[in-house]
C-alpha positions as CSV (number, residue, x, y, z in Angstrom):
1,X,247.1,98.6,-44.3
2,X,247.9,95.4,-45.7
3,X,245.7,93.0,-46.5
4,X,245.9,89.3,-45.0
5,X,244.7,86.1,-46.6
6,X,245.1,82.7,-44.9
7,X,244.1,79.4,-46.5
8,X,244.0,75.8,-46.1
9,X,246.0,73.4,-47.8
10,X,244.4,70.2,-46.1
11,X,240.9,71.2,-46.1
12,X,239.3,69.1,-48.8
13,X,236.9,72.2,-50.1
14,X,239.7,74.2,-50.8
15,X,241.9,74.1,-53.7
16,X,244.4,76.6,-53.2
17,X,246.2,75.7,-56.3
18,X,243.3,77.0,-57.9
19,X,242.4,79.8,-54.8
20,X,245.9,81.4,-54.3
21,X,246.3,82.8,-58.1
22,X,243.0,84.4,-57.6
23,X,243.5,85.8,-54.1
24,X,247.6,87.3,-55.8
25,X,244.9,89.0,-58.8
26,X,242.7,90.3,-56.1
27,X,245.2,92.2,-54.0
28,X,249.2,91.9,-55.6
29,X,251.0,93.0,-52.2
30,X,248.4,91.1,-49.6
31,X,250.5,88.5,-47.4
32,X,249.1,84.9,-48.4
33,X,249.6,82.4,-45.3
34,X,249.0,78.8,-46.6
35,X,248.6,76.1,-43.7
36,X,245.9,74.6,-41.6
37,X,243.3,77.9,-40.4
38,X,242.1,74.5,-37.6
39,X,239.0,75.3,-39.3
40,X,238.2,71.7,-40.4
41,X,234.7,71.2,-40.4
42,X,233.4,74.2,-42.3
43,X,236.2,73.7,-44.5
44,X,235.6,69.7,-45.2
45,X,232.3,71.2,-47.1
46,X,232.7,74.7,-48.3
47,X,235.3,77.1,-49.4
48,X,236.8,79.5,-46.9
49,X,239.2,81.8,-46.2
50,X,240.6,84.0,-43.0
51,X,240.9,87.6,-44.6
52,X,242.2,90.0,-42.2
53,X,241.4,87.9,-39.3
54,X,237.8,87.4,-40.6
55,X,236.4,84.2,-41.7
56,X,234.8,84.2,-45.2
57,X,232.8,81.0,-45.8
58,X,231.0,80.3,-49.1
59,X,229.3,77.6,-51.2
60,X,232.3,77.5,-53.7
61,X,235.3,79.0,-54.7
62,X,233.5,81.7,-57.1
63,X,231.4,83.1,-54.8
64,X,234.7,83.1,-51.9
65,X,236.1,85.1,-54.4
66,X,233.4,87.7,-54.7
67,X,232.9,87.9,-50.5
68,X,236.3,88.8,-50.5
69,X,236.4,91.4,-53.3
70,X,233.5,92.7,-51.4
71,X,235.4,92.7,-47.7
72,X,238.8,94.4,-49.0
73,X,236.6,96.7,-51.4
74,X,235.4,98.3,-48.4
């Protein structure tokens, strides 16, 4: 199966300039979806991303990127 990643470009936590390249290193065939996730709150103050239809929510974008090497690891 392939993997899904959906990130915000309005939320002001996420930097998907900075995200996107990361999640493409993580997982070269996964299907990045770039908009608003209408998750606006959470992501006003910390990094998220919807990953297969599950939210990941962290205190940065470092440790984002380890949850979801840890969820598509499984």
């Amino acid at each position: 199966m392939k993997n899904q990643f959906k990130i915000c470009n309005r939320c002001r936590a996420t930097n998907i300039e900075t995200l996107k390249p990361r999640l493409e290193e993580l997982d070269s065939d996964a299907e990045i979806i770039v908009g608003c996730q209408n998750m606006c709150g959470i992501g006003a103050v910390k990094s998220f991303a919807i990953v297969n239809n599950m939210p990941i929510i962290a205190a940065n974008e470092d440790e984002l990127v380890d949850k979801i090497k840890e969820k598509i690891n499984k």
